[in-house]
N, C-alpha and C positions, 0 to 999 in steps of 0.2 A: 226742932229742926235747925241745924246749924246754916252758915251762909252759903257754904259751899253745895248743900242740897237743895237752898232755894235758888241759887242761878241755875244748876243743873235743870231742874225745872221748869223753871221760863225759857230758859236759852235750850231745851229739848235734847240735850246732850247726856251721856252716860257717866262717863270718869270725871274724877278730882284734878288728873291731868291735864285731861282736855281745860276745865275752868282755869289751871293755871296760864295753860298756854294763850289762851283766849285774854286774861287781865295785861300780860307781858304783851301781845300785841298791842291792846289799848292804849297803855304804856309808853310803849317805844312809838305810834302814830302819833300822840299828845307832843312827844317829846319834839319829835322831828317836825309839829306843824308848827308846836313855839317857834322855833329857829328859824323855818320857811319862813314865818309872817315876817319876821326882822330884813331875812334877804329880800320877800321880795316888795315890798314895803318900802326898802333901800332904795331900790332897782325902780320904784314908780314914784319915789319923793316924797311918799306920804310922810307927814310932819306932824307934830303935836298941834300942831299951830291949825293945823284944816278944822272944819268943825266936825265935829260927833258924827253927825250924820253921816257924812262922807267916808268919817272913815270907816263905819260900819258898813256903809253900801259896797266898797271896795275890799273891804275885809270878805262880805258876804262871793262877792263874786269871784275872788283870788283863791282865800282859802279853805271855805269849806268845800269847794270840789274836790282843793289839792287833798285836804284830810281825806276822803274819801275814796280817793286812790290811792294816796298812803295804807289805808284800812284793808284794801283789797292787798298792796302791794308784799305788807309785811306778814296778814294773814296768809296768803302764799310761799313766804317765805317757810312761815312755820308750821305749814301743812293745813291750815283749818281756810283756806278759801270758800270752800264750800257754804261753812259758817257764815262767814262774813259777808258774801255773796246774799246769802240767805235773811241775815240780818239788813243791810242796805236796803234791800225790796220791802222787808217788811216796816225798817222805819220811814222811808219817804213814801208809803203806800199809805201810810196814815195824815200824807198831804193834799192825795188825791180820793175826792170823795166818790162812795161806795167802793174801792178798792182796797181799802185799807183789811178790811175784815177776809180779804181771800187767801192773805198768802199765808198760808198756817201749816203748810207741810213743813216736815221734820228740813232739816238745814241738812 
């Protein structure tokens, strides 16, 4: 079993297609949240100089929402929202207990 038939797989989807277009969304989100962090990073002062903690706790609350509208924004772009939509539920469902194991319908 190649890789391309194990994400198809887990990620419940049919085509070889569909997994490219899904990896180039992931892609270009990663790409675009790099660059986000620097602007907005810029834009609140955050500096090498704060401590760790901090800038993770700001990190955590700046960027990873933005990535995840990123996620939604650019999977709409390239037609698979639906997916991604599907995907987001099912990983922050495994943050909130006993819900994590519900959301198993197809994407």
């Amino acid at each position: 079993m190649n890789i391309f038939d194990r994400l198809k797989k887990r990620w419940q989807i049919e085509s070889n297609w569909q997994v490219i277009i899904i990896l180039i969304v992931f892609s270009c989100t990663g790409f675009s949240a790099m660059y986000a962090k620097d602007f907005v990073f810029n834009i609140l002062g955050v500096t090498p100089d704060l401590p760790l903690w901090l800038r993770i706790l700001i990190w955590l609350v700046t960027i990873l929402p933005l990535y995840n509208l990123l996620l939604i924004i650019y999977g709409t772009l390239f037609g698979q929202r639906e997916f991604f939509w599907w995907f987001l539920k099912k990983t922050f469902g495994r943050f909130v207990p006993g819900k994590g194991k519900k959301v198993t319908s197809e994407p």
